[in-house]
C-alpha positions in Angstrom: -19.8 0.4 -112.4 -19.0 -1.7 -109.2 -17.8 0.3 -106.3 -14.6 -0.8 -105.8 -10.9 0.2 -103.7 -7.8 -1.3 -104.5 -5.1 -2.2 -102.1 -1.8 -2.3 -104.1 1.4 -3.9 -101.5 5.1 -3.8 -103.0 6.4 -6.0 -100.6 9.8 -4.4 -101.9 12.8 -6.4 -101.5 11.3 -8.0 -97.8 12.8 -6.3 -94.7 15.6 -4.5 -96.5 13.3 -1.4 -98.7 10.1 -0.5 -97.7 6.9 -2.0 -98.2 4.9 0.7 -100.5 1.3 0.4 -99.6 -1.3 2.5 -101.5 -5.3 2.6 -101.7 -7.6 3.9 -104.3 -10.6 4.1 -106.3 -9.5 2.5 -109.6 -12.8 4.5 -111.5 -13.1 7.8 -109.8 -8.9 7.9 -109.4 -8.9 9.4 -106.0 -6.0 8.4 -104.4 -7.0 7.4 -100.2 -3.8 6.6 -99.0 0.1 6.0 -100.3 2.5 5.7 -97.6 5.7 3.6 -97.1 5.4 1.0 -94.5 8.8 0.2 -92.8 10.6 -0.9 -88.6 13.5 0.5 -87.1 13.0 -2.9 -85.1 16.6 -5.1 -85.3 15.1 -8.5 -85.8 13.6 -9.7 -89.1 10.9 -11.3 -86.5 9.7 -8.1 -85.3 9.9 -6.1 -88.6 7.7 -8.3 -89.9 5.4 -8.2 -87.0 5.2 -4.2 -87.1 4.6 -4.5 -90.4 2.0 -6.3 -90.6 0.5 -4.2 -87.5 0.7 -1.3 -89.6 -0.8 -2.2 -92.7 -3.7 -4.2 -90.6 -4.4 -0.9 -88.5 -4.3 1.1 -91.7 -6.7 -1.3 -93.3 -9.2 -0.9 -90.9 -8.9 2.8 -90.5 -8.4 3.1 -94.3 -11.3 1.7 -95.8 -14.1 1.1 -92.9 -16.2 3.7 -94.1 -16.2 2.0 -97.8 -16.8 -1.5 -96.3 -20.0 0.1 -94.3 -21.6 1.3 -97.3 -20.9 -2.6 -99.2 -17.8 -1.4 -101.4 -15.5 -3.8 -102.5 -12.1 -4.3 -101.8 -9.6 -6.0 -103.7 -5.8 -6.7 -102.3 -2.8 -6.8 -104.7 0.4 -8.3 -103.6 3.4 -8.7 -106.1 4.8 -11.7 -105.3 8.3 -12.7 -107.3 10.5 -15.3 -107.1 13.7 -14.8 -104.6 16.0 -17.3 -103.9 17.9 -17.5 -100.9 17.8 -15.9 -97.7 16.1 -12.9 -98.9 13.5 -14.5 -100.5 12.7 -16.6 -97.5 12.0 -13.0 -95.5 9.9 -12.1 -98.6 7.8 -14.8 -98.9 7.5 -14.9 -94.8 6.4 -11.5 -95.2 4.0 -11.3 -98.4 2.5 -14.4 -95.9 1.9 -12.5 -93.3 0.7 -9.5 -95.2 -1.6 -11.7 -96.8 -3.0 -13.4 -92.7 -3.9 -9.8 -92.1 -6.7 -9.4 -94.9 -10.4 -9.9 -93.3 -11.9 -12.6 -94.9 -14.1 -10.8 -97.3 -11.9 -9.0 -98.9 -10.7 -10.5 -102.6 -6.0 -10.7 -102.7 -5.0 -11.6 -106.1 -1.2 -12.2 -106.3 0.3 -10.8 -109.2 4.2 -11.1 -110.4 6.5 -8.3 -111.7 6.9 -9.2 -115.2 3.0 -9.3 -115.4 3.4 -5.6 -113.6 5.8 -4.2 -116.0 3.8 -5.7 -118.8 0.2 -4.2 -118.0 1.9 -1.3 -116.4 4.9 -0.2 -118.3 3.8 -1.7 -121.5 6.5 -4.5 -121.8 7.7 -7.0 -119.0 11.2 -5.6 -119.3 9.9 -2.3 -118.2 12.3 -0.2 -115.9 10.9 1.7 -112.8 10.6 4.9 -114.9 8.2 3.6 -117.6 6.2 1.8 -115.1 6.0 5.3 -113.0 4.8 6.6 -116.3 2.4 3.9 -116.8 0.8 4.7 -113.1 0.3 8.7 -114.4 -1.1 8.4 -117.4 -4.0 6.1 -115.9 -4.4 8.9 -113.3 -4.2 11.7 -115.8 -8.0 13.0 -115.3 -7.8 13.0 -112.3 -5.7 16.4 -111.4 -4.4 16.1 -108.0 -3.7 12.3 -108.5 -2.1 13.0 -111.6 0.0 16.0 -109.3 0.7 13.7 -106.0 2.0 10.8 -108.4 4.3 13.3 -110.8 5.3 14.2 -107.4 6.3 10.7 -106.2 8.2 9.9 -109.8 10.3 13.3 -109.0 11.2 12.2 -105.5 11.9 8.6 -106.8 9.4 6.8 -104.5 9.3 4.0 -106.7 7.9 1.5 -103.8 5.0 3.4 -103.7 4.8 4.2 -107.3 5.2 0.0 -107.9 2.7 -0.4 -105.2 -0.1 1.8 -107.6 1.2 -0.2 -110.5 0.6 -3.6 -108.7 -3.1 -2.5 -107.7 -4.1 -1.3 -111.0 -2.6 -4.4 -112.2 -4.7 -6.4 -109.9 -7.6 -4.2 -110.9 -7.3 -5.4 -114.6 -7.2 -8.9 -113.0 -10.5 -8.6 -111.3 -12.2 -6.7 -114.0 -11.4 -9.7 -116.4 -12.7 -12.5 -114.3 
């Protein structure tokens, strides 16, 4: 079994809804960190930048002890299609998301319906039955399973999309 974290990113909607960001170990389900990234900055320009600071600085603090002893780290971004304006910011965020990965780290991109499909069990999967999805793979793992029954009740569905688009991404890179 390869030693391995996952990165899951829900970009959300761009600037508007938080970006979910969530690390764990997709065999051992031990959750590392889930935490909604967001700015109270005005400008779309400089949410994006702190951002992007955030989930850098929380990369390298995150995971530095894993990449010392040669784990592997795979980063999942949902990426979607958006039109207009708002998915302009998206894609200029998921962009620069995606500049902040060192090098030798894998990022698949994975879309929603693929999410809700893996995930959910059909790509026209609500937020619920994907939630439901994301605890049932954690379910032997007891404070996972707790901390994510937790996250469905207080409806911290960025983050609970953000575990669904890593284990999706996990699938990904186990099927290579």
């Amino acid at each position: 079994m390869e030693n391995l974290i996952i990165v899951g990113v829900d970009p959300g909607t761009g600037i508007s809804s938080p970006t979910g960001m969530v690390i764990f170990n997709p065999n051992s389900c031990d959750i590392i960190f889930a935490e909604e990234l967001s700015s109270t900055s005005k400008t779309t320009e400089h949410k994006v930048k702190d951002i992007c600071g955030a989930f850098e600085a929380i990369l390298m603090i995150e995971l530095d002890k894993y990449v010392n002893r040669g784990w592997k780290v795979v980063v999942v971004f949902e990426n979607f299609v958006m039109r207009g304006k708002g998915g302009q910011v998206l894609q200029r965020l998921i962009g620069a998301l995606v500049s902040r990965v060192p090098k030798d780290f894998e990022v698949i991109h994975v879309y929603n319906t693929t999410v809700k499909k893996q995930v959910g069990g059909t790509g026209r999967a609500d937020k619920e039955q994907v939630a439901d999805g994301v605890i049932h793979y954690f379910r032997d793992h007891d404070e996972s399973w707790r901390s994510l029954r937790s996250l469905k009740t207080n409806r911290k569905f960025d983050l609970l999309d953000a575990f669904a688009i890593g284990l999706t991404g996990f699938y990904v890179h186990t099927t290579k």
